[in-house]
C-alpha positions in Angstrom: -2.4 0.3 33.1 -5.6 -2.7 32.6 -3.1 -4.9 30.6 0.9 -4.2 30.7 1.2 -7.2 28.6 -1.1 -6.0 25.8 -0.2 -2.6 26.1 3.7 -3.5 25.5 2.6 -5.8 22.6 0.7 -2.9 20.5 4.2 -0.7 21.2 6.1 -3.7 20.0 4.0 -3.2 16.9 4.6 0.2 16.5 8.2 -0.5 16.1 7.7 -3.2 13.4 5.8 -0.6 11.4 8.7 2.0 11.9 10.7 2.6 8.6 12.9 5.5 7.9 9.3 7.4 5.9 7.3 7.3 8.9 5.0 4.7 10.5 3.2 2.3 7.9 0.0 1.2 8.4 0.1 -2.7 8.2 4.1 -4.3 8.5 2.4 -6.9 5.6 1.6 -5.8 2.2 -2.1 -5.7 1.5 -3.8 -3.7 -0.5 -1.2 -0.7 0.1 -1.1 -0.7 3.3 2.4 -1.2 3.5 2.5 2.9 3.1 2.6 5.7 5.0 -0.9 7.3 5.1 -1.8 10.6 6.4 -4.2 9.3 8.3 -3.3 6.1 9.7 0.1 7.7 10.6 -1.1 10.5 12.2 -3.2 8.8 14.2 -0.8 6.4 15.4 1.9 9.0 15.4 -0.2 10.7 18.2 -0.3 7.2 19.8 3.1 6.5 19.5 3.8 10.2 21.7 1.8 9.0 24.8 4.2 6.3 25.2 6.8 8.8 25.8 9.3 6.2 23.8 12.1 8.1 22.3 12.3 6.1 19.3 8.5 5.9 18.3 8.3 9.9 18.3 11.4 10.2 16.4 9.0 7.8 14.2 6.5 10.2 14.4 8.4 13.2 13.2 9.6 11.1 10.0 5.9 10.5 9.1 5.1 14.3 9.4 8.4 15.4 7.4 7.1 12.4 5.1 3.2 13.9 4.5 4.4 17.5 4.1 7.1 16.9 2.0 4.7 15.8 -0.7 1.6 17.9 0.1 0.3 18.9 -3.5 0.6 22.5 -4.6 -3.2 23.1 -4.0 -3.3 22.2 -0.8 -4.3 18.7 -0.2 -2.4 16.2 1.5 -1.4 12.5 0.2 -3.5 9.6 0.9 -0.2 7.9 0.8 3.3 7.5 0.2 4.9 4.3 -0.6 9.0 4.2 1.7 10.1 1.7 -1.6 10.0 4.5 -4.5 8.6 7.7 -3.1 5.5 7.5 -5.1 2.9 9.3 -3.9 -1.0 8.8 -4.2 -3.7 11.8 -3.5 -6.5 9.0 -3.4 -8.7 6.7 -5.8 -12.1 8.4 -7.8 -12.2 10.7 -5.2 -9.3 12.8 -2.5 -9.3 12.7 0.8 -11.2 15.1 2.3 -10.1 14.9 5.9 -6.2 14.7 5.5 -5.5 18.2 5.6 -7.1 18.1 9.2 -4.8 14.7 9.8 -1.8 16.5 9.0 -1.9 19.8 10.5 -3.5 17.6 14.1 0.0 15.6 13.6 2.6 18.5 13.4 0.5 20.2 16.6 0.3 17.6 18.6 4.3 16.7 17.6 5.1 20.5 18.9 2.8 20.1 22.0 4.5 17.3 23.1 8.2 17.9 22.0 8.2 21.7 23.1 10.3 22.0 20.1 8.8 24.3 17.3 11.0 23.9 14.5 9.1 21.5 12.8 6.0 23.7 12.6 7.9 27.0 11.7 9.3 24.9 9.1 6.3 24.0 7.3 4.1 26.5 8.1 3.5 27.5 4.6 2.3 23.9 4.1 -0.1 24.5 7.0 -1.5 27.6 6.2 -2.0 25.9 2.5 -4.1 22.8 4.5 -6.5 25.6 6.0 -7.0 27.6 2.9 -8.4 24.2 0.9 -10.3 23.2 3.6 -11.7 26.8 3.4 -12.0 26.2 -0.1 -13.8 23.1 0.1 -16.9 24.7 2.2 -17.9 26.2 -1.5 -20.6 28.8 -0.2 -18.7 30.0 3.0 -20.8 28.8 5.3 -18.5 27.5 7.3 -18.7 23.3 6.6 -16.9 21.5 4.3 -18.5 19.3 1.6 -17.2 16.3 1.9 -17.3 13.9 -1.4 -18.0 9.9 -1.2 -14.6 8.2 -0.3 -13.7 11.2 0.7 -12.5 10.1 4.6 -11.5 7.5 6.2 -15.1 5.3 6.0 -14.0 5.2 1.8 -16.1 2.2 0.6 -19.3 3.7 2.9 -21.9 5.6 1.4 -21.8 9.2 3.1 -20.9 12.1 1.5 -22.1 15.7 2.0 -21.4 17.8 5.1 -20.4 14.7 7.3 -19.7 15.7 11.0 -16.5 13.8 11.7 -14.7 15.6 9.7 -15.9 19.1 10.1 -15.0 18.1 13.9 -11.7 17.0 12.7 -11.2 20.5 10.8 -11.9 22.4 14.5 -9.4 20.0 16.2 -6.6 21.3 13.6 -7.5 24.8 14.3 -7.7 24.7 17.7 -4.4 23.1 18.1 -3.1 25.5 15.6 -4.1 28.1 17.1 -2.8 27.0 20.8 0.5 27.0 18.8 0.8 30.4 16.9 -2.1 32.9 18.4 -3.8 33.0 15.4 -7.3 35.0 15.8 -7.7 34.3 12.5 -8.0 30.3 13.5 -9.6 30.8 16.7 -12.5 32.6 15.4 -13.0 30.1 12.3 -13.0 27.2 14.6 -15.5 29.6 16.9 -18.1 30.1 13.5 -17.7 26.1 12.3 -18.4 24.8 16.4 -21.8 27.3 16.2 -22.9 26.1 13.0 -22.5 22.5 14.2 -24.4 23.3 16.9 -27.1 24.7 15.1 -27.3 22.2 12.4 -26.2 18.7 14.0 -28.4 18.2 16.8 -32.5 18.3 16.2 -33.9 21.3 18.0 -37.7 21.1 18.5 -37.6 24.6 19.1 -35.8 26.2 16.7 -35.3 26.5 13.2 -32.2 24.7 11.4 -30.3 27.7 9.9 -27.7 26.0 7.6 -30.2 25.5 4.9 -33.8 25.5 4.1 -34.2 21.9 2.9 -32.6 20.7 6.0 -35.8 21.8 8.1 -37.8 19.3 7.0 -35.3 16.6 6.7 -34.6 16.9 10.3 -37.9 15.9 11.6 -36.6 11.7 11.0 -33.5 13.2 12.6 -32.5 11.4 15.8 -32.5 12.9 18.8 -30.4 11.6 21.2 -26.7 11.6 19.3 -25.3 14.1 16.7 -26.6 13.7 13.2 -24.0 11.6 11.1 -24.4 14.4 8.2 -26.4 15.9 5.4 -26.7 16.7 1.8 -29.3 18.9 -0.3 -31.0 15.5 -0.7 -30.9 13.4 2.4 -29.7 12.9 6.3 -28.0 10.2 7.5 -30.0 8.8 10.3 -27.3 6.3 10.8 -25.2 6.4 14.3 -21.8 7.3 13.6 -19.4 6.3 16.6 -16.7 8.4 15.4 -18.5 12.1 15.2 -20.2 11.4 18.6 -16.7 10.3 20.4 -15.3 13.3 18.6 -17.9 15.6 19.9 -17.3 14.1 23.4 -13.6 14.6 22.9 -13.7 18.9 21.9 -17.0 19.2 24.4 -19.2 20.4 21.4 -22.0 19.1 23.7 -24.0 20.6 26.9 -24.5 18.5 29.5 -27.4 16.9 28.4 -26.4 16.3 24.7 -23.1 14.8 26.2 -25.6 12.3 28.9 -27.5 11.6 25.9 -24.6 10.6 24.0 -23.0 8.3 26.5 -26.6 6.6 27.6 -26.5 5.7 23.7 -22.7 4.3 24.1 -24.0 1.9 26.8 -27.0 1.2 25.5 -25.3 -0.5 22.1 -22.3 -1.8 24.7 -24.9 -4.1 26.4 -26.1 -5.5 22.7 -22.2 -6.1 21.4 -21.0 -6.6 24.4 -17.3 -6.4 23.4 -16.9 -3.3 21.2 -18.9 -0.5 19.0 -19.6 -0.3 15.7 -18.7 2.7 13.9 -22.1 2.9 12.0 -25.2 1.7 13.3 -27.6 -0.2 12.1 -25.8 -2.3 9.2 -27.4 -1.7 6.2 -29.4 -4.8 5.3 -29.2 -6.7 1.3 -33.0 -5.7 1.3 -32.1 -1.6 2.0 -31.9 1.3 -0.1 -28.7 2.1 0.9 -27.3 -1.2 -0.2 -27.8 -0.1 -4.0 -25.2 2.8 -3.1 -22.8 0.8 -0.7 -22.6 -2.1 -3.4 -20.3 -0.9 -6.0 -18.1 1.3 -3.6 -14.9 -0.5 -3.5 -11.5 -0.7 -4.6 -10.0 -4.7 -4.3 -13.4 -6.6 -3.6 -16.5 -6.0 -1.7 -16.5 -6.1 1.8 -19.6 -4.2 3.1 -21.8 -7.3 3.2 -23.9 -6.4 6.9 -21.8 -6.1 9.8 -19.1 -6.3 7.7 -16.2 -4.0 7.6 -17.1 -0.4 7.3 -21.0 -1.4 7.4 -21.1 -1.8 10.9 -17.9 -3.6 11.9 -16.1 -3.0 14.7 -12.8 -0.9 14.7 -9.9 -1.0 17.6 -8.8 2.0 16.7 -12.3 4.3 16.6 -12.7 2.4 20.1 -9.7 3.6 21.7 -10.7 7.0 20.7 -14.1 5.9 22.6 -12.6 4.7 25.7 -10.7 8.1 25.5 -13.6 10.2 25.3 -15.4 8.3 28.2 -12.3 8.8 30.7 -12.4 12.3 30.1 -16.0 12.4 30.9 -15.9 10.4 33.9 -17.0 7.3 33.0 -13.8 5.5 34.2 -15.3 2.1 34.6 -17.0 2.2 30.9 -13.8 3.2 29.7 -11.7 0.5 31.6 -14.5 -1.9 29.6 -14.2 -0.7 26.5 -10.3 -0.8 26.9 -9.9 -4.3 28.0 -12.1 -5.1 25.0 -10.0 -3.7 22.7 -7.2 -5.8 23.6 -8.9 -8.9 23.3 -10.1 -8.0 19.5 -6.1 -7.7 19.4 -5.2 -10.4 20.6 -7.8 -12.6 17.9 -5.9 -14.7 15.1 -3.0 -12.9 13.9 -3.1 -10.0 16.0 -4.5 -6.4 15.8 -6.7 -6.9 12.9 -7.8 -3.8 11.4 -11.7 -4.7 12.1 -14.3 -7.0 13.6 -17.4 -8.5 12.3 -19.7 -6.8 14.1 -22.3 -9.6 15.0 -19.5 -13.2 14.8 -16.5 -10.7 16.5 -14.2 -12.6 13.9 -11.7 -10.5 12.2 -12.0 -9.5 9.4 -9.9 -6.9 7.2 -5.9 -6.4 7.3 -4.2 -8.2 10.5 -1.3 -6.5 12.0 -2.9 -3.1 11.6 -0.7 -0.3 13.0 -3.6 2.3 13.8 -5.8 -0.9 15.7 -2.6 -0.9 18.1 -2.8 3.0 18.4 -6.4 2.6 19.4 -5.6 0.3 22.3 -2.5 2.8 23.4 -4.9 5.7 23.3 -7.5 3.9 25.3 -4.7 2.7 28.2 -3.0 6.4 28.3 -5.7 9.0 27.8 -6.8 8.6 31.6 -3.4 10.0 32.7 -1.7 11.3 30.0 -0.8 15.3 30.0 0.0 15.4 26.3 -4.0 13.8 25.5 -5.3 16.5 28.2 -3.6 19.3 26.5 -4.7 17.8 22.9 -8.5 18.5 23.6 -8.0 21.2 25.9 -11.3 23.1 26.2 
């Protein structure tokens, strides 16, 4: 371990935000956060298995039992559910595209590292439901899902489309499904979706872009040297998103050169923050374009101002996932960086604030932020732990 005293204070939080529903994802009501969300709890539901703490996965399986008990009839999964009535909410103007993934990576990575597969047998229907929207939501069968605005966890950003994060997300699920019950059906879908990324995330000077015709001449602004954030029949997004490119690290979508690419990239923004990444680069400016569509994208108040929040602020949690990613490509001492980093964004103010301003490092956002002490587990564990290994098996 870098920090034993860190590390044991973002498990300490875990078991603040342990109710009988599941893990919430702030222990102060703000804003709903004092709810059990797919994807906060999944995430630090996985988090809260690497400590090997008997207490915190029995935490875990409540937030499982908690999502699928009130997945909708068609499919999709809850944004949240509240533990003080029950109520359930499926999202605001639009769902939540990448919870089905969420859920059906939570109950896989619960049997992986239980052994026990009652829990899965139990709701496989509910499963096999999460995969058939999904397939559903690719509309044309090509193989990617079409993602609406708000539609994952960046919800007050401007992307929708077919955003890579969460078709990455959707080849996790089935991988780890698959792992599970053997199903060629799931092995060979994950197999058509990881080619089509391929084909259609990376710019190829040398051949043609096959997902669709417009996309051929969009991708000449494309960068080259990290995987295209997404697309739609109108536009790219040139931004960097740090999420699909840890992601891609993470389930080896890369060759070897894509993958030294990506990481040069890492270190290159590393030496300009110096403390921790943002998840999308560069902030979109008052003066942009862009900023017409990010303006009126909120819920509560505005809070993409530049390097604010989802527009390029810096998040614990998508940094753990880095620090993971780089340890599993053997960049040990980057990781052990990035790490140590993260606990010191905990440690600012009142403790494990959801997000950093991404020039001032000041928090900003929700403070005692469940998912922002995941991030720092999964960075201190992923070195060493079986269970992550065997999560992004290849």
């Amino acid at each position: 371990m870098v920090d034993q005293i860190a590390y044991h204070r973002a498990i300490n939080l875990l078991h603040q935000a342990s109710t009988p529903f599941g893990f919430v994802a702030a222990v102060q009501e703000h804003d709903n956060y004092k709810r059990v969300w797919t994807r906060d709890g999944v995430i630090t539901a996985v988090a809260a298995m690497l400590t090997g703490e008997k207490k915190l996965i029995e935490t875990a399986e409540l937030t499982i039992k908690t999502l699928f008990s009130n997945q909708h009839t068609n499919g999709f999964m809850p944004s949240n559910v509240s533990p003080a009535d029950g109520s359930v909410s499926f999202g605001g103007t639009t769902g939540r595209a990448d919870n089905p993934a969420w859920a059906v990576i939570g109950i896989c990575a619960y049997t992986i590292c239980t052994g026990e597969k009652a829990l899965y047998e139990q709701y496989q229907n509910e499963i096999d439901k999460c995969f058939q929207v999904m397939e559903a939501w690719e509309f044309n069968g090509k193989h990617l899902m079409y993602v609406p605005q708000s539609g994952d966890w960046a919800d007050e950003y401007i992307q929708h489309g077919y955003i890579l994060f969460d078709q990455l997300l959707r080849v996790w699920a089935l991988k780890l499904a698959s792992s599970i019950s053997g199903n060629k059906k799931w092995t060979d879908k994950s197999a058509h979706i990881i080619k089509t990324i391929r084909q259609n995330y990376w710019k190829h000077n040398d051949q043609q872009i096959s997902y669709t015709v417009n996309l051929n001449h969009q991708m000449k602004d494309g960068p080259d040297h990290f995987w295209l954030m997404g697309f739609n029949p109108s536009r790219i997004y040139t931004y960097f998103d740090l999420q699909a490119n840890v992601f891609a690290l993470l389930l080896n979508l890369g060759d070897t050169k894509q993958n030294e690419s990506v990481i040069h990239y890492f270190k290159a923004l590393y030496q300009q923050k110096n403390l921790l990444l943002p998840s999308f680069y560069p902030a979109i400016r008052d003066t942009d374009a862009d900023m017409n569509e990010l303006k009126n994208n909120y819920a509560y108040s505005f809070r993409n101002h530049p390097d604010y929040f989802h527009n390029g602020g810096l998040w614990p949690v998508w940094n753990g996932c880095l620090a993971a990613a780089l340890a599993k490509h053997g960049e040990t001492e980057f990781a052990k960086a990035i790490t140590l980093n993260i606990h010191a964004a905990n440690a600012k103010d009142s403790l494990f604030n959801e997000c950093l301003h991404g020039v001032s490092q000041k928090p900003c956002g929700v403070p005692n932020c469940t998912w922002s002490a995941a991030g720092a587990i999964i960075a201190e564990q992923a070195a060493t732990s079986e269970l992550f290994k065997t999560l992004f098996a290849d």
